[in-house]
C-alpha positions in Angstrom: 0.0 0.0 0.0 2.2 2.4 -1.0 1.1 5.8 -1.7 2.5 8.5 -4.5 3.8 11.4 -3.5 2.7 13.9 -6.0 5.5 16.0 -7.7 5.8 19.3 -6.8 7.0 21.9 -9.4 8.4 24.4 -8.2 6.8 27.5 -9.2 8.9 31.2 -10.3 9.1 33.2 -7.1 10.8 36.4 -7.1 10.1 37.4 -3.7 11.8 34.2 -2.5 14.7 34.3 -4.7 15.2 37.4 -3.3 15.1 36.6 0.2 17.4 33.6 -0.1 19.6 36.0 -2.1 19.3 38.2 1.2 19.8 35.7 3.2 22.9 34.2 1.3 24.5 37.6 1.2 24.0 38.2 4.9 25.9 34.9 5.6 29.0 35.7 3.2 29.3 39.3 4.9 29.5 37.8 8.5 31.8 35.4 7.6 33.9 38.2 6.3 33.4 39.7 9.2 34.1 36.7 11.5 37.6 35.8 9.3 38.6 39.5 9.2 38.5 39.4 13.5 40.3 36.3 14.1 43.5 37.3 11.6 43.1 40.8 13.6 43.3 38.5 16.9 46.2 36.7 15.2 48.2 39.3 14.0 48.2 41.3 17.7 49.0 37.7 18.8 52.5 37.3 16.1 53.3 41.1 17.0 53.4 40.4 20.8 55.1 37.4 20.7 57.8 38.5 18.2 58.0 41.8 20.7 58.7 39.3 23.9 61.0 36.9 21.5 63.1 40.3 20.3 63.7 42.1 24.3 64.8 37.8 25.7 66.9 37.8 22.2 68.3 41.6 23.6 68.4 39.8 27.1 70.4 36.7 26.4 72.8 38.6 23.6 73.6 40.8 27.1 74.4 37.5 29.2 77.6 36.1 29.7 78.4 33.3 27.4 79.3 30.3 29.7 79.1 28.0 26.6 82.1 29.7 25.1 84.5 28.4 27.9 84.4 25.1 26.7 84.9 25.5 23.3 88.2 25.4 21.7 89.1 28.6 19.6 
């Protein structure tokens, strides 16, 4: 007893072409938005860490070398 579904055609719309045309454009500009913010977070992230990795480089560069004592010249 299996009953037919009956075929649906779809009809010409413009009104909801429209609003998935909306819709689909809102989605795109927040994921702009979304992938714009987390390089902005990454980029403060780089720029820190290469600020702390440049003053220890400054640090160490300052340090006495105990290393060099046991290498032969």
């Amino acid at each position: 007893m299996s009953k037919e579904l009956p075929y649906i055609v779809p009809s010409s719309q413009p009104e909801v072409e429209e609003i998935f045309s909306v819709h689909q454009t809102t989605v795109e500009f927040y994921h702009e938005v979304q992938t714009r913010n987390e390089f902005k977070i990454y980029c403060e992230w780089y720029y820190k860490t290469a600020a702390e990795n440049r003053r220890e480089l400054h640090k160490m560069r300052g340090e006495l070398n105990i290393m060099s004592w046991f290498r032969r010249r």
